[in-house]
N, C-alpha and C positions, 0 to 999 in steps of 0.2 A: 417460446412462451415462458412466462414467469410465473411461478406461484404468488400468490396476492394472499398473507393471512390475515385473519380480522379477530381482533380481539377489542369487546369493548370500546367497539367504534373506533379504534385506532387502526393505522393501516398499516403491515410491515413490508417490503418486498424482500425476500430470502435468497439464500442461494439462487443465484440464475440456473435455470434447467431445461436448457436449450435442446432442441429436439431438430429444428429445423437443421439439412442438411449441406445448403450451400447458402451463397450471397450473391447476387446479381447486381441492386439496386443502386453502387457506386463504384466506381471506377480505381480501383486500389490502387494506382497511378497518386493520386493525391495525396495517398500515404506514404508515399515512398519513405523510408527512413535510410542512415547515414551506415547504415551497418557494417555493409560491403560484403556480406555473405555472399558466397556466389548461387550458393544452393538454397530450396526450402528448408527445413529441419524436420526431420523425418522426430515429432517427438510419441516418447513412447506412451503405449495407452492404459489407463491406469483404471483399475477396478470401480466403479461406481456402484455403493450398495445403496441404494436409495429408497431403501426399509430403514435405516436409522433414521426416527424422526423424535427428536425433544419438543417438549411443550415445555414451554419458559411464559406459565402467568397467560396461558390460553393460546399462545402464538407456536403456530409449528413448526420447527425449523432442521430441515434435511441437514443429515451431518453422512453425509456418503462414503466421504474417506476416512471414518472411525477408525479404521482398522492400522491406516499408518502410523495411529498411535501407538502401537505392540513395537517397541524395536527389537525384538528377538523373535518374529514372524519372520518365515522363511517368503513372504509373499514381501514382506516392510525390503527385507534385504536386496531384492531381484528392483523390486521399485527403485532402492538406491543405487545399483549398479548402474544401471537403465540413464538412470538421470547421468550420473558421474559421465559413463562414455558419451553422451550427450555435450554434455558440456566439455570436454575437452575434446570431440570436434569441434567446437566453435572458437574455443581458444586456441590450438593449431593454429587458426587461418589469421589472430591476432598478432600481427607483423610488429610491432615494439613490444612486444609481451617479453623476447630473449633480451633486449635490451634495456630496458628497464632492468629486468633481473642479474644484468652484469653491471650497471651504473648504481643501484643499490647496494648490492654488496661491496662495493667496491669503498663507496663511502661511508657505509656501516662499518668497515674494518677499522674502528678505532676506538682507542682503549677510553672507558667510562669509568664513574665513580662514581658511587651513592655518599649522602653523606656520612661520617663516622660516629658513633653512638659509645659513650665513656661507661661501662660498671666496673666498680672496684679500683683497681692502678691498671684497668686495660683499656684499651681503643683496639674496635672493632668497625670493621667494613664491608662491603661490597663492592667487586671490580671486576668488570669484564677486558678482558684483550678487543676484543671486537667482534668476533665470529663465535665464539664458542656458544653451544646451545642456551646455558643457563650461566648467571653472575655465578662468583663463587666468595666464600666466605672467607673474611682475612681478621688476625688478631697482631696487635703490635701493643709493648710492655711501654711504649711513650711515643709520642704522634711523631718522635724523631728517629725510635727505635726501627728496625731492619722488621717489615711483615712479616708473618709466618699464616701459610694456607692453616683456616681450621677448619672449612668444611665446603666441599667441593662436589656439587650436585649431579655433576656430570658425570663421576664415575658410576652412578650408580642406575643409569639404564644406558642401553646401546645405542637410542635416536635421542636422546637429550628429555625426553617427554616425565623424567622425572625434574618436581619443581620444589624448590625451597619456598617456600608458604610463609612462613613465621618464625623467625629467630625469639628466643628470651631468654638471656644471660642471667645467672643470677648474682645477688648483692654482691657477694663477695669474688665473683669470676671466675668461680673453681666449675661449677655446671653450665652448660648450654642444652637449652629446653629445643628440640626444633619439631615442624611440620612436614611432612614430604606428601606432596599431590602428583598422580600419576595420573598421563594423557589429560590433563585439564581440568579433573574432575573436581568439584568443592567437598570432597572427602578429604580426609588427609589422615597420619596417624605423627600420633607424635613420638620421638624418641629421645632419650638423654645420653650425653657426651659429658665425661669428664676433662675439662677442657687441659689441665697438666699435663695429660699421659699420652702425649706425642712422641712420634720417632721421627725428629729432626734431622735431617742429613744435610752438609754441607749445602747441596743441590737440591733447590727445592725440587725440580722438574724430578729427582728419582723416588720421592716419596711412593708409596704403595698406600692402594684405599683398603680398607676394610668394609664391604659394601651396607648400607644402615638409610634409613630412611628419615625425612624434616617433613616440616611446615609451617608454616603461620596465615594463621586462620581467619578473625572476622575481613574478609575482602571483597571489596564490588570492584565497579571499573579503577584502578587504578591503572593511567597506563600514562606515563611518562617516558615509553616508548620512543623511539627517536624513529621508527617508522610507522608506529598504527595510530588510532587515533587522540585526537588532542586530551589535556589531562579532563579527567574526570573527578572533581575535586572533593571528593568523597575524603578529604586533607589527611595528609599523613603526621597525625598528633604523636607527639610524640611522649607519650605522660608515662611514668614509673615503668614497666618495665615491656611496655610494647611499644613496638618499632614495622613499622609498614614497609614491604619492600617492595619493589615492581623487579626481576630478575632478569640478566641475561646470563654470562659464563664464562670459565676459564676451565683449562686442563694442566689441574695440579693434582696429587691427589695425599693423602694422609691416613696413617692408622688410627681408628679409634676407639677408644673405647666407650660402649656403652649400658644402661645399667637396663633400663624401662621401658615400655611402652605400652601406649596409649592409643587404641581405636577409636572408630565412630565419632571421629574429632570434625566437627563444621559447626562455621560462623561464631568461631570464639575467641578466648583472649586467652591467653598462658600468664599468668602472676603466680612470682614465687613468694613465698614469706621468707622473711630477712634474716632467718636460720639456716635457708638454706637445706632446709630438711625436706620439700617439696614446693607444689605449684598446685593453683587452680585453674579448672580448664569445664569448660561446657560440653557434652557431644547427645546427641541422640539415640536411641535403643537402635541396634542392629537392626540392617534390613532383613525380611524375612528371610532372603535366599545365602543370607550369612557371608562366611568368609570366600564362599565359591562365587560370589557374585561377582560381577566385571563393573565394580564401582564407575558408577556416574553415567553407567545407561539407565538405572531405572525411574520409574518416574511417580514414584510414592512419594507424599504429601510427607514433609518434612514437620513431626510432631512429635511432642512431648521430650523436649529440649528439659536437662539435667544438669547441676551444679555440681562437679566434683572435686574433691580435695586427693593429688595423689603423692605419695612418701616414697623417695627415691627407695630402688633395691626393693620394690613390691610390687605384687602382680595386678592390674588392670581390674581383677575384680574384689580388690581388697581396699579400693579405695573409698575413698568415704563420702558419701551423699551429703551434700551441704545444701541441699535448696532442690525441689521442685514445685511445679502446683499442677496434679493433673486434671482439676477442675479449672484448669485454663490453657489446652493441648499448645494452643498458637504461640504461646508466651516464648522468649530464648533472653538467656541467660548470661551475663558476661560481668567482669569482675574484675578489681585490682585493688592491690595492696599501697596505701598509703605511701609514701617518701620516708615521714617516719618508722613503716612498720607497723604501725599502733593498729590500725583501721582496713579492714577488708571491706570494699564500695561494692556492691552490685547493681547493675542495672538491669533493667527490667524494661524490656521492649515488645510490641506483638506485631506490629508490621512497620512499615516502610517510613510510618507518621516521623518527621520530626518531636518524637516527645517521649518520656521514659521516665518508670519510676524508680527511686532512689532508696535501697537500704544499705545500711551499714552492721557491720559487725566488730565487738572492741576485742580483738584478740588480745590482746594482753590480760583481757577482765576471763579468757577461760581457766576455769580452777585447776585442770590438768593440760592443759593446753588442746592443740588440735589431737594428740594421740590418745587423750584420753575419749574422742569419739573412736574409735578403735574396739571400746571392749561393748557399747552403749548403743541402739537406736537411737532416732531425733537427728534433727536437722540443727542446722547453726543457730544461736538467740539472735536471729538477724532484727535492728529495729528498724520502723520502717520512717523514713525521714520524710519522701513523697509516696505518695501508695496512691497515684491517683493518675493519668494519662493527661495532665492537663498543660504540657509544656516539655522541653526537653532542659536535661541538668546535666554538666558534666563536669566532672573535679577537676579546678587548676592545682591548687594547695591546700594543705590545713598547717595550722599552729594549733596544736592538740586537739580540742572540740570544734577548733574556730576554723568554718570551710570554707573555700570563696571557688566560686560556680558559676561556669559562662554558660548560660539560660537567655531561652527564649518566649519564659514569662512574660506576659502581656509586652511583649517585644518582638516584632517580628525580624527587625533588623539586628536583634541582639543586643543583652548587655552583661556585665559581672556584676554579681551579689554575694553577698558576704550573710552566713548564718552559724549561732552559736549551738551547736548539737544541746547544751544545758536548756536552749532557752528556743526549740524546733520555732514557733511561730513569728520570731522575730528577723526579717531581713532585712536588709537594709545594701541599696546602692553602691556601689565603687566605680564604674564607669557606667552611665548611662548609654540609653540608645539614642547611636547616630540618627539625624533628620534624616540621610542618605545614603549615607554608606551601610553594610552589613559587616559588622564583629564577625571574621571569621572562623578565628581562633586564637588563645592566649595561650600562652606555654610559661609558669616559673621559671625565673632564672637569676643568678648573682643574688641569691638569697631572698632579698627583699623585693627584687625586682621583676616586673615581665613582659614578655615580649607579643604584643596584642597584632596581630592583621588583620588588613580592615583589607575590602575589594567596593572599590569605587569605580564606578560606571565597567564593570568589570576589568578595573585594574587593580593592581596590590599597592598597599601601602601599608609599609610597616614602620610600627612605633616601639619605643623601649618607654614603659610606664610605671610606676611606682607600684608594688602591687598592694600594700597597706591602703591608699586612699584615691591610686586612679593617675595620679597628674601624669602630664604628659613632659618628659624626661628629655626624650631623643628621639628626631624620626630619621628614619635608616634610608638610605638612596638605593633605590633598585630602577630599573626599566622598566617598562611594558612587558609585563611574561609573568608567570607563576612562582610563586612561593611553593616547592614541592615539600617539604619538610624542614623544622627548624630543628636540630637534635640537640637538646641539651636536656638537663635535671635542675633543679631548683639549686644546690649546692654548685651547681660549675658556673666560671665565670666566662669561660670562651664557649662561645655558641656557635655551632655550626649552619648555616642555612642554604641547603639547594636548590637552584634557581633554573629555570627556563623559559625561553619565549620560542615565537614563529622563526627568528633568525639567530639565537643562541642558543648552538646545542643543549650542553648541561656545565652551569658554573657552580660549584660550592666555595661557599663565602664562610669566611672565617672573621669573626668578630670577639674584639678582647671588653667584656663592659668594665675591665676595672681601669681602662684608661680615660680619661676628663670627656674627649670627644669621641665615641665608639668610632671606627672604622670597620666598613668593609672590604677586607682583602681578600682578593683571591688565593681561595688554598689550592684547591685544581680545578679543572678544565678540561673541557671536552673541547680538542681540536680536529677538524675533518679536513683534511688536505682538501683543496682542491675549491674549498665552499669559500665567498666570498661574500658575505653579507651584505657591503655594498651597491650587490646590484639590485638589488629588492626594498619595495617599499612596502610599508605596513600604516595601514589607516583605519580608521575606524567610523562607521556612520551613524545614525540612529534613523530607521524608517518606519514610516507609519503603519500602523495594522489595519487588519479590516475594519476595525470598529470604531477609526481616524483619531481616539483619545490615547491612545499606546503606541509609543517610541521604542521598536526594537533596536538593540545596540546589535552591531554586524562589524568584524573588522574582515577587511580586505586585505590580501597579501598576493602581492605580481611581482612579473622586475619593475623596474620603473620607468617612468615614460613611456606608458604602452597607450597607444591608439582607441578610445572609447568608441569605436564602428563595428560593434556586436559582434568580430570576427574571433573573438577567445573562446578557447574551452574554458571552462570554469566547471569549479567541483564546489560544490556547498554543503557543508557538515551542521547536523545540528542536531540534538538531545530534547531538550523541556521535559523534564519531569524528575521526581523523588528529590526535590530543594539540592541536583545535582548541577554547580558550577563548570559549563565549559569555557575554561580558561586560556593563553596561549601559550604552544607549548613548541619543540620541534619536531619535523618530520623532516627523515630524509626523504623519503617517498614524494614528499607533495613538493620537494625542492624540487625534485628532479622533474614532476611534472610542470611547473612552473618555468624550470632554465631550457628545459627541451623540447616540448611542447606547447611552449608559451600561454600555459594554463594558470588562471587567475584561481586562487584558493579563499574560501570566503567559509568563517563561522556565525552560524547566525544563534545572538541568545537569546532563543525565546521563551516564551512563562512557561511556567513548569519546573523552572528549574532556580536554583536558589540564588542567582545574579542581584535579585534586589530583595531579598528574605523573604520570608515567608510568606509576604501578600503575592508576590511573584510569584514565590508558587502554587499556592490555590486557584493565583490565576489561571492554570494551565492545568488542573486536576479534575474529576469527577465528573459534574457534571459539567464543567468549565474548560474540559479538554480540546473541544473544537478550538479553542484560543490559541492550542501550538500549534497545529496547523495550518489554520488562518495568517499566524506570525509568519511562519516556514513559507507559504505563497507569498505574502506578500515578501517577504525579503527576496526571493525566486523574482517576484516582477520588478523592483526594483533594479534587479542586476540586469533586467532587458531595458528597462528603461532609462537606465545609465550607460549605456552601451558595453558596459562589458561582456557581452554577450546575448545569445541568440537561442531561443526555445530550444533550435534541436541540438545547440552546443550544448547545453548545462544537464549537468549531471547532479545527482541529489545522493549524501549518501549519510548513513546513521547505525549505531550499533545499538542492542538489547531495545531500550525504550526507542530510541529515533530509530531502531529500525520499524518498531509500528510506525514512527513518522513517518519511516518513507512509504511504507503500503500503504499509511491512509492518504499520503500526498499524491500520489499514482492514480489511487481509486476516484479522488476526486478531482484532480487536476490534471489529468492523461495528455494533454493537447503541451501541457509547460514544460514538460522535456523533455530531453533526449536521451538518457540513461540515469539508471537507479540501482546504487547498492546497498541492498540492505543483508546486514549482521544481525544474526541470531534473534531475529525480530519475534517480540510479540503481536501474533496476529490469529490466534482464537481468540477474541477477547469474552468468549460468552463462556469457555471452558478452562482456560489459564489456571485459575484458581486450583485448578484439581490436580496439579502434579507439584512434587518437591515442595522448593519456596514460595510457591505462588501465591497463594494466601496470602501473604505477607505486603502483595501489592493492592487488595485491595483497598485500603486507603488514598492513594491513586487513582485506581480507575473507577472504584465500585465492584460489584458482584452479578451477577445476570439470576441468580437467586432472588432479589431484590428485584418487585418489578418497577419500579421507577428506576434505578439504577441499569435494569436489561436496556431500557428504552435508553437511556444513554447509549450504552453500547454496541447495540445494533446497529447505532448510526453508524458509526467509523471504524468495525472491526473490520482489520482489513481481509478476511478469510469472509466474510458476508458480505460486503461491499465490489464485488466483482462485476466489471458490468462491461459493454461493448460499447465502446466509445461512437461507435459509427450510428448505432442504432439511438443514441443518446442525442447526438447531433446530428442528424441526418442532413442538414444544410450543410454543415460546417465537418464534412468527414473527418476523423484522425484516427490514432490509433496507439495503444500506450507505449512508452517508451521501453527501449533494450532494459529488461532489468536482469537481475545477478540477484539471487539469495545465497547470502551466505549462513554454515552453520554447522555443527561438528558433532560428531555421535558420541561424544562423552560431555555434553552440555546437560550438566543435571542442574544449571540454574534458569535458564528459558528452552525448555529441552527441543530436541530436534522438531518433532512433532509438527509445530510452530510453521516452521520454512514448508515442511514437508506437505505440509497438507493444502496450503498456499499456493505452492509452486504447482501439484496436479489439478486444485479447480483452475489458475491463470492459464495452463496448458488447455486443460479441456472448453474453457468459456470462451477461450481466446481465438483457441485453433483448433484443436482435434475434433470440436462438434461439429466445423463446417468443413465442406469440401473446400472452398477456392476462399478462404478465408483471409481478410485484409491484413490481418496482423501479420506482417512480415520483420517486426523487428522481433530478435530472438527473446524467449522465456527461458532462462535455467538456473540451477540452483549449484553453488560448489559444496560438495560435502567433505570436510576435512572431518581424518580417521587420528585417532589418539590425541582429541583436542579436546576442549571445552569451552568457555562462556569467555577466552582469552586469557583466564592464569595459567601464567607459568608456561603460555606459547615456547617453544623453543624458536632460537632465531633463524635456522633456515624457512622453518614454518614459515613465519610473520614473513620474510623476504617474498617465498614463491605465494603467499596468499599475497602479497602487495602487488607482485608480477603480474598477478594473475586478472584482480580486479582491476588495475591500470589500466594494463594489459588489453582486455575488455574495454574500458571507459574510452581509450583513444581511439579504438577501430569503431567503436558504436557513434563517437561523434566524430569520425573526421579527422583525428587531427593527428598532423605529420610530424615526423620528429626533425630538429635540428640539432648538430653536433656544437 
């Protein structure tokens, strides 16, 4: 039976609340899936209070497993044991699951580089060997001089689960500002290093750590990963004094010394002032349960974000309040210091919108400087340049007053504008908006000069333009693949830029603009024994949506010359949402599914996400979200229809937001495939709001406070949307495919909850309420312990999480391996 609620002549159907205790009326023969279980799965039974009932605007809706929301419930934890042995009886009987995880590692063992970032007369890096849990931090006195480790993340926990976050060096290179996140969490605390006072030994390998804590903070998916998923172009800008890093590791280690620290640090920036006397940094008021809490299990609403200013050699609560507003809790706060020095930028954001308001402050115009806030109340004279949500603004440069600012004012595809702080109301053009393309991002550089990327039909193309009037200078040759960061400062003339695609690991490109014809040369290189790009092809399609006027772009990636007779496994990745570009990047992991498996890897970019700017994305938001999923089907039919494959071949899989893609692709299209993984998914969508960050997404999806907005949500959440495919189609029986939730108990940005609560109604509606129940392909969830939302994974992690869902994907569909 189903409850049927009625509000206002409107009809919902809720939770299914099946009672009935067996199935007779088809032949589960029909359903057979690809699993190869030999057994049923004894899955465990899970408490149903079915006295939780919300009224959302007259509509009733059971919420049973409230209670897995507590992760510090002694009933939450036996629930996750339960599941855990579960699931790895099913992974056991996964027969490439060991080999996958000895051909991954095998060709992840090889040494990487980020690109290197100039303060002062230093060059600074990051570089992994290959294996070690986390990058580690490297300083050299000239890009020819001999490295020296300056901070090495791995000594400083036993499983790697401590993560460098956020480097910021300051003007002069005597201090290093950093972040350290433990097991995953988007906490962090930051501490200072004086970067001089090393003990150097001949050997770097015999150096001694002094154990200390980093991070670097505002972070979403950044994962340029060489085995999880593709980047997530949330761009790593590289402006005055923050630097984006995605981490892996080395084992070096170093004494250091250090002065400060700073708590309660999440989703901020670290800017120092060009004295060198401190940094600005954002954090939030202490959780109630304080220092004794197990950061990043809890699941309070992340409010009432703070500006602070802190002075090397002083204590965390001496520092100085430069900005709050607590008549607006949701606001957060982030900040940086001018190139000149002169001007402290803050921004001003409330959720996920592309759009932020703009104040400045003239440091130099303070009468005693920032110490003189020391003896005084009052917040900084910040003026306020935008004070309004009606667009996003972000600083390329200034020449004193004169700021030019890549905005998506009445521009959805982006343009730069140029405004003189004397004269606020006057702006005025420097590059307009492309007909097509989206302005990615522009970086200063060679003084005059900057370096704009545009993404065309999602591909990159980079220009070297004048930055005074716009014109187009130089355009730079790259491939098909990503732009992962360009490092440079307005003052330097060689520009570093990091590069990857589907079939090039990680190249960094070193460019001189002060010679006639800029060149890209190779400065390093990521080489992988053994990989051979030539046998792979990479294409790209555009397929039509449901609503036959939308052209999804999808590239495709096989060996080559493979047989269109629907016999390939195929894995399909895809996102839509928060104007987040999925771009091409590399995986070892899907190489190897690809060379060994003869699995055909396909990204599909649909609306929601910023591919073709911001109309894109609205197309894919709010009440317009049925759009990604509609997109995500039809690219899914298309790849049957092209024969690359075959319903019960194709695998669907998505992290944070695509993992709601995949539950809501499951819930409505159970018959289109053969397995499903979804990462850290949001799937309450009627409750999400109410833990940590959450809030911050309802410009996304809406709110279920909001009764128009609920009625969006109801549709497609996928924790409400649970249904029995057999009973839906009784002609036409099937039954949903193998799926996998993935999700880790220090996820304080989409927190466990999410999976949890998912994975016992799929269990109970699917299977445990009936005796001889059709669903025979397995339900389970992986729960990884000292993880979070994917920062700062350590890489064996990422290996056996790759093992693991593979692992799974090729026994649920079928497919064999070849050496």
């Amino acid at each position: 039976m189903r409850i049927l609620c009625q509000s206002k002549g409107k009809r919902v159907t809720c939770l299914n609340l099946i009672h009935s205790r067996s199935y007779r009326s088809q032949s589960s023969a029909s359903m057979a899936s690809l699993s190869g279980i030999d057994e049923s799965l004894q899955y465990p039974v899970a408490r149903r209070d079915e006295s939780v009932v919300d009224d959302y605007h007259g509509v009733k809706i059971v919420d049973p497993y409230r209670w897995l929301e507590d992760p510090d419930a002694e009933e939450v934890k036996d629930f996750v044991q339960k599941q855990v042995e579960l699931t790895d009886s099913v992974l056991k009987n996964c027969d490439v699951r060991d080999k996958l995880r000895e051909k991954i590692t095998k060709l992840f063992d090889s040494p990487r580089y980020d690109a290197p970032f100039k303060r002062g007369n230093k060059y600074f890096y990051f570089h992994n060997t290959g294996l070690q849990p986390q990058s580690v931090l490297y300083v050299q006195d000239s890009l020819d001089a001999k490295a020296k480790v300056l901070l090495d993340p791995n000594t400083l926990s036993d499983d790697g689960t401590a993560a460098l976050i956020k480097v910021s060096v300051s003007e002069d290179a005597k201090y290093l500002a950093y972040a350290l996140s433990y097991s995953g969490s988007d906490w962090a605390t930051i501490k200072l290093m004086r970067i001089e006072d090393q003990i150097v030994e001949a050997d770097a390998l015999s150096w001694v750590c002094f154990c200390f804590s980093h991070s670097f903070g505002y972070f979403f998916h950044l994962t340029i990963s060489l085995l999880n998923v593709p980047t997530y172009k949330l761009f790593l800008y590289l402006r005055g004094i923050f630097f984006f890093f995605y981490l892996f590791s080395l084992v070096k280690s170093t004494i250091y010394s250090f002065w400060s620290v700073v708590s309660q640090f999440k989703f901020s920036s670290i800017a120092w002032t060009h004295d060198s006397k401190g940094f600005f940094y954002s954090r939030y008021p202490a959780p109630k349960e304080g220092k004794d809490m197990d950061a990043g299990t809890e699941t309070d609403s992340n409010l009432y974000h703070e500006f602070y200013y802190h002075f090397l050699g002083t204590k965390q609560s001496e520092d100085i309040l430069c900005w709050k507003d607590p008549e607006h809790p949701k606001y957060i706060f982030s900040g940086h210091v001018t190139e000149d020095g002169q001007y402290l930028v803050m921004c001003i954001e409330e959720n996920c919108d592309p759009v932020n308001k703009v104040y400045y402050c003239d440091l130099s115009a303070l009468p005693e400087g920032l110490e003189g806030f020391k003896k005084r109340d009052g917040l900084l004279p910040f003026v306020k340049l935008i004070d309004g949500f009606d667009a996003q603004y972000e600083v390329i440069a200034n020449d004193d007053t004169v700021f030019t600012f890549l905005t998506n004012k009445d521009a959805p595809k982006y343009k730069i504008i140029r405004v003189d702080l004397k004269e606020p109301n006057d702006w005025f053009e420097v590059i307009p908006e492309a007909e097509r393309d989206v302005l990615e991002s522009a970086t200063a550089v060679n003084l005059n000069q900057m370096i704009v990327s545009y993404l065309s039909d999602v591909k990159y193309v980079l220009q070297i333009r004048d930055l005074k009037n716009g014109s187009l200078l130089h355009q730079l040759p790259i491939e098909i693949g990503s732009v992962n960061a360009i490092s440079a400062r307005r003052e330097d003339s060689v520009v570093f830029i990091s590069f990857t695609s589907f079939l090039i690991p990680g190249i960094v490109y070193q460019c001189n603009l002060k010679t006639e014809t800029p060149e890209m040369k190779i400065f390093r290189e990521t080489i992988i024994p053994g990989f051979d790009r030539s046998e792979f092809h990479v294409h790209q399609v555009f397929v039509p949506s449901k609503d036959g006027s939308t052209k999804i772009p999808m590239f495709i990636v096989s060996k080559k010359n493979i047989k269109l007779d629907g016999s390939h496994p195929c894995l399909l990745y895809g996102y839509g949402g928060f104007n987040i570009s999925v771009t091409p990047s590399f995986s070892v992991s899907r190489t190897i599914l690809m060379r060994h498996l003869g699995a055909v890897f396909c990204i599909a970019n649909i609306r929601g996400g910023g591919e073709y700017g911001e109309e894109w994305h609205k197309g894919g938001a709010l009440a317009k979200k049925q759009n990604c999923f509609d997109d995500f089907i039809s690219a899914s039919e298309y790849l049957i229809s092209a024969g690359y494959t075959q319903s019960r071949k194709l695998c669907i899989e998505g992290g944070s937001n695509g993992g709601l893609l995949v539950g809501a692709c499951i819930n409505q299209r159970p018959d289109l495939f053969g397995c499903a993984l979804a990462h850290v998914g949001v799937m309450d969508m009627l409750r999400y709001h109410k833990f940590t960050i959450g809030h911050a997404w309802v410009s996304d999806f809406g709110c279920s406070e909001e009764e128009e907005e609920f009625y969006w949500l109801i549709k497609y959440s996928p924790l409400h949307n649970v249904r029995r495919p057999w009973e839906q189609n009784p002609d036409k029986p099937f039954q949903y495919p193998s799926t996998l939730l993935l999700t880790a108990d220090h996820d304080d940005r989409v927190v466990p909850l999410h999976s949890l609560k998912l994975l016992a109604t799929m269990q109970y509606v699917l299977c445990t309420s009936l005796e001889n129940s059709p669903q025979t392909n397995p339900i389970i969830g992986r729960i990884e312990r000292k993880a979070g939302h994917g920062v700062g994974l350590p890489t064996q992690k990422m290996i056996d999480e790759a093992a693991d869902r593979y692992g799974f994907m090729a026994k649920m569909l079928g497919a064999s391996w070849v050496e």
